[in-house]
N, C-alpha and C positions, 0 to 999 in steps of 0.2 A: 296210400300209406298202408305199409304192413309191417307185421311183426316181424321183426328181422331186420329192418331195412335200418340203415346208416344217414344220419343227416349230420351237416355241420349247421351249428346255430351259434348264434349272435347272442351271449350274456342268457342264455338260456338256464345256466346253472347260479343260483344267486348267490352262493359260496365261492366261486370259482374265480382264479385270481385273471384266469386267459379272457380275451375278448370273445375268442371263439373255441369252439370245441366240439367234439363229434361225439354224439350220444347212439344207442344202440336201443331202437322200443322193442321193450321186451312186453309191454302190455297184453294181455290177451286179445285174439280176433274184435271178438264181438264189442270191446271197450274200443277199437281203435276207428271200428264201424259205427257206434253209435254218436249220440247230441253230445256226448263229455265233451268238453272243450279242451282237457290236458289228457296224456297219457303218460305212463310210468317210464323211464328212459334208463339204461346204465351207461355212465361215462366211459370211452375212453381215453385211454391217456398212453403217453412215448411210452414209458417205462412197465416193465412186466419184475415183478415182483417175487414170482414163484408159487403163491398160494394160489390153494383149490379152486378159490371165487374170482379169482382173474383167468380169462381167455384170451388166450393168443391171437390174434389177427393182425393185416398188414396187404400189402401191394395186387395182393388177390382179391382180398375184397374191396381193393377202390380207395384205401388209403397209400400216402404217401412211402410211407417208414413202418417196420414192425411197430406194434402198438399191443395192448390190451383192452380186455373189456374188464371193466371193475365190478362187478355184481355185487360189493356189499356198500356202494354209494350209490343205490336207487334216488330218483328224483322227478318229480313231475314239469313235466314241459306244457305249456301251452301248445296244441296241435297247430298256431298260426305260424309258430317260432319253427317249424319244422319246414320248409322249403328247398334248402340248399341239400337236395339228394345224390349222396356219394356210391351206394352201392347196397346189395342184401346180403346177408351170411346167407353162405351153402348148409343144406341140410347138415351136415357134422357139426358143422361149427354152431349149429342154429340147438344140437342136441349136446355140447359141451358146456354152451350155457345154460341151457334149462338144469344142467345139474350141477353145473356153480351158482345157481340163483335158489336151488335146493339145500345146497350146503350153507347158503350166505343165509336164508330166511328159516335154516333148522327145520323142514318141512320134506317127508319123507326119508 
């Protein structure tokens, strides 16, 4: 498991009205390496919204349909709940989040 990398999981989100849904760890290396048993995720979802804390992805990265990543609905996954592996963001896309996860957490 690495940062970057795309899973669809089962009820991973406990707000979430879908059975399934594809989360994005955006957690850092060394938490996704260590004893934690959860890591930090952003959803994606069909719909792209327009704002700065959503990023665009889609068929390139191993999903079906254009999609976004949401970075201002961070959420903790259990790292058990992460199995079903769709694909990793390319380095652009891996640096479009880090600064919608910047804008979404007011930080730099």
């Amino acid at each position: 498991m690495k940062r970057g990398d795309l899973y669809r999981v089962y009820r991973g989100l406990k707000y979430d009205p879908k059975n399934y849904r594809v989360v994005l760890v955006v957690s850092r290396q060394e938490v996704v390496d260590n004893d934690f048993s959860m890591v930090i995720c952003a959803p994606v979802y069909s719909k792209y919204g327009g704002l700065r804390t959503q990023v665009e992805v889609g068929v390139d990265e191993g999903l079906k349909h254009d999609s976004a990543v949401y970075c201002d609905e961070l959420a903790s996954v259990e790292k058990t709940a992460l199995t079903d592996f769709i694909g990793s963001l390319p380095n652009d896309k891996m640096e479009a989040v880090n600064a919608a996860l910047r804008i979404a957490l007011a930080v730099g």
